[in-house]
C-alpha positions in Angstrom: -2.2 4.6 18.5 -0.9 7.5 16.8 0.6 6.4 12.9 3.0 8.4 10.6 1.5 10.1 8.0 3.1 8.7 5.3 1.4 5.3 6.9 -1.7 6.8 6.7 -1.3 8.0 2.7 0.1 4.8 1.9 -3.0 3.2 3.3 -5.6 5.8 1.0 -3.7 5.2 -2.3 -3.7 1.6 -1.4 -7.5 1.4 -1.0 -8.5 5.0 -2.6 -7.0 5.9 -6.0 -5.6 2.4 -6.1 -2.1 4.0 -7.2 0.1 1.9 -6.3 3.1 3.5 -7.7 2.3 6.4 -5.7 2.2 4.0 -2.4 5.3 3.2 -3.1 6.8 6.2 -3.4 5.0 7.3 -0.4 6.2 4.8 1.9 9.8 4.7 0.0 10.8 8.3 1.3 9.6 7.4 4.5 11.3 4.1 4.7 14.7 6.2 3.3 13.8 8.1 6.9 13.5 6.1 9.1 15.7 3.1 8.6 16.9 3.3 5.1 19.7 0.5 5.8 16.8 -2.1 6.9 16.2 -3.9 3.7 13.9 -6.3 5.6 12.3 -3.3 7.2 8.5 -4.4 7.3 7.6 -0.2 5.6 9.9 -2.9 3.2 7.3 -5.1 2.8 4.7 -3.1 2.9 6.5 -1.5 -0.5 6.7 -4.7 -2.1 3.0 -5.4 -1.4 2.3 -2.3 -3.7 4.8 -3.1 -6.2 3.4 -6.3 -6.3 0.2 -5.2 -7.5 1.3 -2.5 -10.0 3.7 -5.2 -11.5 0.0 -7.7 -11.6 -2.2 -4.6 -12.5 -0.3 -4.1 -15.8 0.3 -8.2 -16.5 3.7 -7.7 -15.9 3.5 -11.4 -13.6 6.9 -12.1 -14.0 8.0 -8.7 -12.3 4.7 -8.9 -9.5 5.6 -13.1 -8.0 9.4 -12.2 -7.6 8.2 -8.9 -5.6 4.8 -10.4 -3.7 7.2 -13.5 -2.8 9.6 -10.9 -1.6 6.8 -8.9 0.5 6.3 -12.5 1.6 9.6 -13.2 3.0 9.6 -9.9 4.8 7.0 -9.8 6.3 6.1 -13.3 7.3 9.6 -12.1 10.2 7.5 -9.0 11.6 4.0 -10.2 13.3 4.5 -8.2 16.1 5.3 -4.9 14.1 2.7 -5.7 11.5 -0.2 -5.9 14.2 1.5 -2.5 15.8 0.3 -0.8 12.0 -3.2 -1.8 13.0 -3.1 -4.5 10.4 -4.5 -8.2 11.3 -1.4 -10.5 10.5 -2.5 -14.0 9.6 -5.1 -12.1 7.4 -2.0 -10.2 5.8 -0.2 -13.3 5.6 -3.3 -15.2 3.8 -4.0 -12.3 1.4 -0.3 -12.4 0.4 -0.6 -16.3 -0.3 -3.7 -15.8 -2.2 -2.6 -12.8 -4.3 0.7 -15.4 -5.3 -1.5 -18.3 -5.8 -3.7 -15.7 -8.3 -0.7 -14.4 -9.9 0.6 -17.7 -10.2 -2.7 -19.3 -11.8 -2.7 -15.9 -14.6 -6.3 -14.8 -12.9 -7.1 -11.2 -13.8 -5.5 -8.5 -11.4 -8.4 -7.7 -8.5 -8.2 -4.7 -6.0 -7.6 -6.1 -2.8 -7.7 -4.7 1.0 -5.3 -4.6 3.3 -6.6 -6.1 6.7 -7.0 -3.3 8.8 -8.2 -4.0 12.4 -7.7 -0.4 14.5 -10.8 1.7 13.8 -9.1 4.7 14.6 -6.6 4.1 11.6 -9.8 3.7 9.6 -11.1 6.8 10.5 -7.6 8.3 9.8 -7.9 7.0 6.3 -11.2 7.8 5.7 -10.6 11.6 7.1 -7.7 11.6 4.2 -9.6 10.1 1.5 -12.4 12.9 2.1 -9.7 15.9 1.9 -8.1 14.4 -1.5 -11.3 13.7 -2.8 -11.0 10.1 -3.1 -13.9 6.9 -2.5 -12.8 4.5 0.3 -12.5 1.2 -1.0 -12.8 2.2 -4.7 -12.3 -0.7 -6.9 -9.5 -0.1 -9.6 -10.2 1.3 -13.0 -8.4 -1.2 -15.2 -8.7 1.3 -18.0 -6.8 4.2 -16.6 -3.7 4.5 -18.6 -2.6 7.5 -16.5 -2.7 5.5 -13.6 -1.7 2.3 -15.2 1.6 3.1 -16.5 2.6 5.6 -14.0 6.5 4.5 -13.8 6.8 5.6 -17.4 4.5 8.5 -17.6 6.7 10.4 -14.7 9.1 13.3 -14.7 12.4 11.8 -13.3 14.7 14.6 -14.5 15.4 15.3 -10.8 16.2 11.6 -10.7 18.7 11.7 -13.5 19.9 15.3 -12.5 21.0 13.5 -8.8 22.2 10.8 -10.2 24.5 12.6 -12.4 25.9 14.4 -9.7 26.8 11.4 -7.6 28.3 9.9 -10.3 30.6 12.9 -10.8 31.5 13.1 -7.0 32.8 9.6 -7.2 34.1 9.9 -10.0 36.1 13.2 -8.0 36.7 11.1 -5.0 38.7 8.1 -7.3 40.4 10.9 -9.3 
């Protein structure tokens, strides 16, 4: 089975670096794609998963049940494309309960690992963690501000820049 790249990125943040901000913005651009008007597209949930975790991560738990319990919802529709990604679903599906019941309870935020069945998506993942210089399966380092806070440490002039000039084209269009 062949995967898109972005798949394959998502995967080595995920379980590599541990940014999951990045994952999302990974596997964002990709969903925007491929099926950007699928809100219930399972790359969706797969998003959601990471959010999830960045929201926990930072002991924002408010912000990480409403997005795990969306992830939930999502993705509990999508067996069949779920196991397609190489991913076991019932173990997805557990991991997503216990990572709500954790937030739920206020446990401490713990790296987790996406159920991954196909070897060959392994060794995908493993061939990209050794070209970015990453550690398979690294735990996260709760102490990394950098990594931490990324959604407030980020340039998003190009952000604001595009958003500006939306805003004005509408604002031409009503005119």
């Amino acid at each position: 089975m062949c995967y898109p790249k972005e798949y394959v990125s998502y995967l080595v943040h995920f379980h590599a670096s541990r940014d999951y901000f990045e994952c999302h913005e990974i596997l964002e651009e990709y969903w925007k794609e491929v099926s950007p008007r699928e809100r219930d597209s399972y790359w969706v949930g797969f998003i959601q998963i990471a959010v999830a975790l960045y929201h926990y991560r930072r002991g924002n738990l408010a912000g990480a049940i409403k997005t795990i319990r969306k992830a939930d919802s999502i993705l509990q529709m999508k067996p069949a494309q779920i196991r397609k990604l190489g991913i076991k679903y019932d173990e997805l599906m557990e991991l997503i309960y216990d990572i709500t019941e954790k937030i739920t309870l206020k446990k401490p935020y713990q790296s987790v690992r996406l159920p991954i069945f196909d070897k060959k998506l392994i060794e995908a993942c493993l061939a990209g963690c050794r070209e970015a210089g990453y550690q398979w399966m690294k735990e996260s380092d709760l102490n990394d501000s950098l990594l931490i806070n990324r959604h407030v440490l980020r340039d998003r002039s190009e952000v604001i820049t595009e958003r500006n000039k939306q805003l004005q084209i509408r604002k031409t269009k009503s005119d």
